[in-house]
C-alpha positions as CSV (number, residue, x, y, z in Angstrom):
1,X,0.0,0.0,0.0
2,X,3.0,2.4,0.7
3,X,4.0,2.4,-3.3
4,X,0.6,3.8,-4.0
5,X,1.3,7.2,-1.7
6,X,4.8,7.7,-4.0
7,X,3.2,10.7,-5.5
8,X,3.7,14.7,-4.8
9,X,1.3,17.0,-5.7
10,X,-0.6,20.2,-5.8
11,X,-2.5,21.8,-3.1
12,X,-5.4,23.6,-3.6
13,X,-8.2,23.4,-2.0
14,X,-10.3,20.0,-0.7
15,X,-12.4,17.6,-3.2
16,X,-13.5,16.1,-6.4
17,X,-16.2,16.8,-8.7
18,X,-20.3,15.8,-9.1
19,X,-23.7,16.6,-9.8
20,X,-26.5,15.6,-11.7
21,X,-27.7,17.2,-14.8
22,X,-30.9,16.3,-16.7
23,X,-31.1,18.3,-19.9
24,X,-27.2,19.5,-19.5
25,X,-25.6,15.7,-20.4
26,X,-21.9,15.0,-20.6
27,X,-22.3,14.1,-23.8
28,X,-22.6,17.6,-24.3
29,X,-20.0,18.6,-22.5
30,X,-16.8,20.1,-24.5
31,X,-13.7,21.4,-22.9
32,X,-12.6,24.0,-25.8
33,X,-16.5,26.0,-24.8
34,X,-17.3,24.8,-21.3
35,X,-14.5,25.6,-19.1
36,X,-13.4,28.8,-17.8
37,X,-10.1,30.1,-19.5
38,X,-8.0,31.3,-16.5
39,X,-6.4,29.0,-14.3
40,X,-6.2,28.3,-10.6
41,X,-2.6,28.6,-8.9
42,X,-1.1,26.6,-6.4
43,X,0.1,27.9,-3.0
44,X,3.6,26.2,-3.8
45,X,5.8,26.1,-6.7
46,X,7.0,22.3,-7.7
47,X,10.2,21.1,-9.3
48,X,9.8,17.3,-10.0
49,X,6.5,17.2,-8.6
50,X,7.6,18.2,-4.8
51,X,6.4,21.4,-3.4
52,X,8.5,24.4,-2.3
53,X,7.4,27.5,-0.8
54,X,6.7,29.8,-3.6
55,X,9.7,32.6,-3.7
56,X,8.8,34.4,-7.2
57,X,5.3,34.4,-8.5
58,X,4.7,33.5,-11.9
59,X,4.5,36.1,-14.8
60,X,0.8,35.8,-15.1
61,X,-0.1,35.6,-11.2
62,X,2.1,38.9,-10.5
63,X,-1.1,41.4,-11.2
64,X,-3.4,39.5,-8.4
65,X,-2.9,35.3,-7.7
66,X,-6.0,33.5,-7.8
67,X,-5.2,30.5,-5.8
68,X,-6.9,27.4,-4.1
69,X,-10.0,27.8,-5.6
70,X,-9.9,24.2,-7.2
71,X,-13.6,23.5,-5.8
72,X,-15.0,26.7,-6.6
73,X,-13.8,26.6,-10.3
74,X,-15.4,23.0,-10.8
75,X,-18.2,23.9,-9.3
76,X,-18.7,27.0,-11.4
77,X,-18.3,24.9,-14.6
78,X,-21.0,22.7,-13.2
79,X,-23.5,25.5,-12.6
80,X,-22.3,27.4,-15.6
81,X,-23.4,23.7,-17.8
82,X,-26.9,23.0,-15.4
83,X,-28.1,27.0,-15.4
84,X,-27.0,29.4,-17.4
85,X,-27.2,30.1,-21.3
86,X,-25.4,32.6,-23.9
87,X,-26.6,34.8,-26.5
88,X,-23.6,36.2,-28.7
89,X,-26.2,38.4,-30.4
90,X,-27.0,40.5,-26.8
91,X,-25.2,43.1,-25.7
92,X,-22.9,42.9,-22.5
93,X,-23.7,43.6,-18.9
94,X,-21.4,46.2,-17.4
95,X,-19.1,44.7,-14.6
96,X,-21.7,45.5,-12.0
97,X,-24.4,44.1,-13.7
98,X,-22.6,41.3,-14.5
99,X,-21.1,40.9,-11.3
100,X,-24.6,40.6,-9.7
101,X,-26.3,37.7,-12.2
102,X,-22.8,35.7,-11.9
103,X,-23.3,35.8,-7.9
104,X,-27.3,34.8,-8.5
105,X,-25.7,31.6,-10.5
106,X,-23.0,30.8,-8.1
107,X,-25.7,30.6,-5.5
108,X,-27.7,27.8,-7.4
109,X,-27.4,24.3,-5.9
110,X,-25.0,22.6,-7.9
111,X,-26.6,19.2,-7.4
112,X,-29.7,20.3,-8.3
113,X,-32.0,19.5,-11.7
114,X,-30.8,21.3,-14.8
115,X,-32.9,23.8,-16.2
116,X,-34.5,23.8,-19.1
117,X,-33.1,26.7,-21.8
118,X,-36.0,29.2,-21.2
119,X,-35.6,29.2,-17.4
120,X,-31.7,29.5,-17.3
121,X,-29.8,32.6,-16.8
122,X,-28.7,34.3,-19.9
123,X,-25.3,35.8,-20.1
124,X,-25.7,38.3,-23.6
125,X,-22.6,39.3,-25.6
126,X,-20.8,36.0,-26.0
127,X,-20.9,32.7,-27.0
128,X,-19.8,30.6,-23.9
129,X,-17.9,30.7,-20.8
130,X,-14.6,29.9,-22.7
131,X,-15.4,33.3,-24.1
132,X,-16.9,35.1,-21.9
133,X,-13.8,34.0,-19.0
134,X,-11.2,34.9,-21.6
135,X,-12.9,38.8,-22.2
136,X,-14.2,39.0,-18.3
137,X,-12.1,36.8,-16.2
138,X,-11.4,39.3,-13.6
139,X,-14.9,39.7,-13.0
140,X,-15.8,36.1,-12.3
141,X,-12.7,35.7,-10.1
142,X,-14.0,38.1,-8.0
143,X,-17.4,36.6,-7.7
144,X,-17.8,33.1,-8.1
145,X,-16.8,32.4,-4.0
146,X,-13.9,31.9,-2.2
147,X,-11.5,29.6,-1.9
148,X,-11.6,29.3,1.7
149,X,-14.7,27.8,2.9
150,X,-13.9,24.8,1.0
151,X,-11.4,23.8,4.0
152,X,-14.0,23.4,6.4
153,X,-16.5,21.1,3.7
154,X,-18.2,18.5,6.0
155,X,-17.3,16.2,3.4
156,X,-13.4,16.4,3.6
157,X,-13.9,14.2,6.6
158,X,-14.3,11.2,4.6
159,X,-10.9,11.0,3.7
160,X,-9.9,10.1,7.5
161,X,-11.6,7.5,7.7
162,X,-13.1,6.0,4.5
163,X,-9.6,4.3,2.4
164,X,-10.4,1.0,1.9
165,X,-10.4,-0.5,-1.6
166,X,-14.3,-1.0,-1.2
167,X,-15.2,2.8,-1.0
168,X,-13.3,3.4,-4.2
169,X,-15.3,0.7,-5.7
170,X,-18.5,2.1,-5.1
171,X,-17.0,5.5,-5.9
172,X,-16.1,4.1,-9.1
173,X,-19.7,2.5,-9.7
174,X,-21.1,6.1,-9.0
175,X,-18.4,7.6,-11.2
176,X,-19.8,5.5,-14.5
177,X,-23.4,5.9,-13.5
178,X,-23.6,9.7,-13.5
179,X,-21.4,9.4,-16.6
180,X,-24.0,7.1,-18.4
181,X,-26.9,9.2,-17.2
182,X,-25.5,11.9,-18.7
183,X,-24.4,13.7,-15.8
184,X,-21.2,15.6,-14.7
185,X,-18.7,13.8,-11.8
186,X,-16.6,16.1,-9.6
187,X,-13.9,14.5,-8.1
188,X,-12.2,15.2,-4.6
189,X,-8.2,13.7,-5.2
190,X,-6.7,12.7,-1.9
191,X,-3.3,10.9,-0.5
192,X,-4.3,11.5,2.7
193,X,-2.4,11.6,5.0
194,X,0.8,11.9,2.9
195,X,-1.0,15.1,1.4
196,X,0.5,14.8,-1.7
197,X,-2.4,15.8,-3.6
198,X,-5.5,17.6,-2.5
199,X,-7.1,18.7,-5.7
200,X,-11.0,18.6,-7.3
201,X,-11.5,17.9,-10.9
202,X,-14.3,17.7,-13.2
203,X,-15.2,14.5,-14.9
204,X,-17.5,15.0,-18.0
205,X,-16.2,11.4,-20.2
206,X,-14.9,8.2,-20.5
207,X,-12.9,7.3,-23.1
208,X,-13.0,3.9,-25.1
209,X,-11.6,1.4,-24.6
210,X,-8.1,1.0,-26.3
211,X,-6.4,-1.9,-24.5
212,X,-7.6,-5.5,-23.0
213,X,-5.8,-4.6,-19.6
214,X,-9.3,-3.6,-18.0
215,X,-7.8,0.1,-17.0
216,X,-10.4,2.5,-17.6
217,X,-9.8,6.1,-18.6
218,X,-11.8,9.0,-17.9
219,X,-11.4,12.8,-19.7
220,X,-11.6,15.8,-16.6
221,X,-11.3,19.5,-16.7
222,X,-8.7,20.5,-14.2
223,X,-8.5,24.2,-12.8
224,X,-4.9,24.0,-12.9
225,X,-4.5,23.2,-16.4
226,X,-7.3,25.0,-18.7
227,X,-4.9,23.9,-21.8
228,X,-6.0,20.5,-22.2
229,X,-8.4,17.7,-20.6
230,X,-6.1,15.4,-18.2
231,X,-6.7,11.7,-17.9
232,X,-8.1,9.9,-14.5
233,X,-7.6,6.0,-14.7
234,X,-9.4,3.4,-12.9
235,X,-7.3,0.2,-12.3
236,X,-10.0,-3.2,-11.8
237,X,-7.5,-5.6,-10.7
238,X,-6.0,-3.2,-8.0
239,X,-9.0,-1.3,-7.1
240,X,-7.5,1.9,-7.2
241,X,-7.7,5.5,-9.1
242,X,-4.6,7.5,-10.5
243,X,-4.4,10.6,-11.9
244,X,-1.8,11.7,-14.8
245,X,1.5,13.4,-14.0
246,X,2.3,17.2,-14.3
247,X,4.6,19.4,-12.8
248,X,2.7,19.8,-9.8
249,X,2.2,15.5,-9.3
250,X,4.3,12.8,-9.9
251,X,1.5,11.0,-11.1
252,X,-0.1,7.9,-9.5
253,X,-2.4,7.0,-6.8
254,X,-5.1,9.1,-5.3
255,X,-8.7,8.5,-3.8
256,X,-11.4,9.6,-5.4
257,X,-14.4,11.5,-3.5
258,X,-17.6,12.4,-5.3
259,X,-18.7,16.7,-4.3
260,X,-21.4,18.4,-5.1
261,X,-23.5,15.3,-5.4
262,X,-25.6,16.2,-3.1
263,X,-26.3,19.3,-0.2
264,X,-24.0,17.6,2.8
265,X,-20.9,16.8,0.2
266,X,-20.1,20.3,0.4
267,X,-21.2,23.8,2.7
268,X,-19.1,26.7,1.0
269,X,-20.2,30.4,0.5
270,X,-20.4,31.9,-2.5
């Protein structure tokens, strides 16, 4: 079991993405439209995949970091996919006006029904959120919640004491139901308690099958890397996740917790 904690990783918040969508499916679901453009920075800087304390921020995080808000930029892709729409034609809001129906969204239930197109909240003047995050990403930053709250989620407390092989199944089981129902999955990523990764990601596909080994592989939207959709594995034989490797994670083991499933998976403000 000790091999499987080799990993070092990012830290940015607590949990992994879910929630159930009705007539938003995953199916519809596409990264290059759907996600939000900007990215969520980590506390630490990594070299190898360990974390150091951060002595020089980035080039792009020098005007005003936007860090650990892993959770709250999954769950705003959710919402964004279950209750809002865009009209390109429109013209759009001012930052305060904006400001306000963003926080009206971000207030939504995320585990709650999709709405149906004439009841969802329309965002005029672009096409989606890639778009619209690219043009107003400052404004969303500053009101789609903080990163905070997330710490003190009733539903980080699983990972001290559910790690047995048998939760992960059922985690698993849940993760390819809400797939095939054509629902989104957020995932909470865990080595607790080496703590070398405490990430959430959004699952919206699983990919076919391209081997006879049994691994499973999964498509997710990660805050931390708007660039490209990273790869979640499920391994049958040993009854574990992993998640790929970047600079920030070795690659390798984590637990998987399902968020934003339902009301007591997650108590954050917005």
């Amino acid at each position: 079991m000790a091999s499987r904690w080799r990993a070092i990783g990012k830290v940015c918040g607590f949990s992994i993405v879910a929630a159930f969508l009705h007539n938003a499916a995953a199916s519809e679901f596409r990264f290059d439209r759907d996600i939000l453009a900007f990215r969520n920075s980590t506390v630490f800087e990594y070299h190898g995949g360990y974390a150091y304390i951060r002595k020089t921020a980035r080039e792009n995080d020098k005007a005003k970091p936007y860090t650990r808000r892993c959770f709250v930029m999954t769950r705003t892709v959710l919402q964004f996919h279950k209750f809002a729409r865009f009209d390109p034609r429109g013209t759009p809001l001012d930052d305060r006006a904006l400001a306000a129906r963003i926080r009206v969204l971000a207030r939504r239930h995320p585990w709650d029904e999709a709405l149906p197109d004439n009841e969802r909240i329309v965002f005029p003047g672009y096409a989606n959120l890639h778009k619209m995050s690219e043009a107003r990403g400052a404004v969303l930053q500053e009101n789609i919640g903080l990163g905070w709250p997330t710490y003190a989620r009733p539903g980080n407390f699983r990972m001290f004491f559910l790690h047995g092989e048998g939760y992960q199944e059922k985690t698993h089981a849940q993760l390819n139901a809400a797939l095939a129902r054509g629902d989104l999955f957020i995932g909470y990523l865990s080595s607790y308690p080496f703590f070398t990764i405490n990430h959430a990601v959004l699952v919206y596909a699983r990919k076919p099958a391209h081997s006879n080994n049994g691994i499973e592989h999964y498509l997710a939207y990660d805050p931390n890397h708007p660039d490209a959709p990273r790869e979640l594995k499920w391994s049958p034989s040993m009854r574990i996740f992993n998640y790929q490797k970047d600079e920030e994670f070795v690659g390798g083991y984590t637990r998987v917790y399902q968020v934003y499933g339902k009301w007591l998976q997650l108590v954050e403000a917005a």
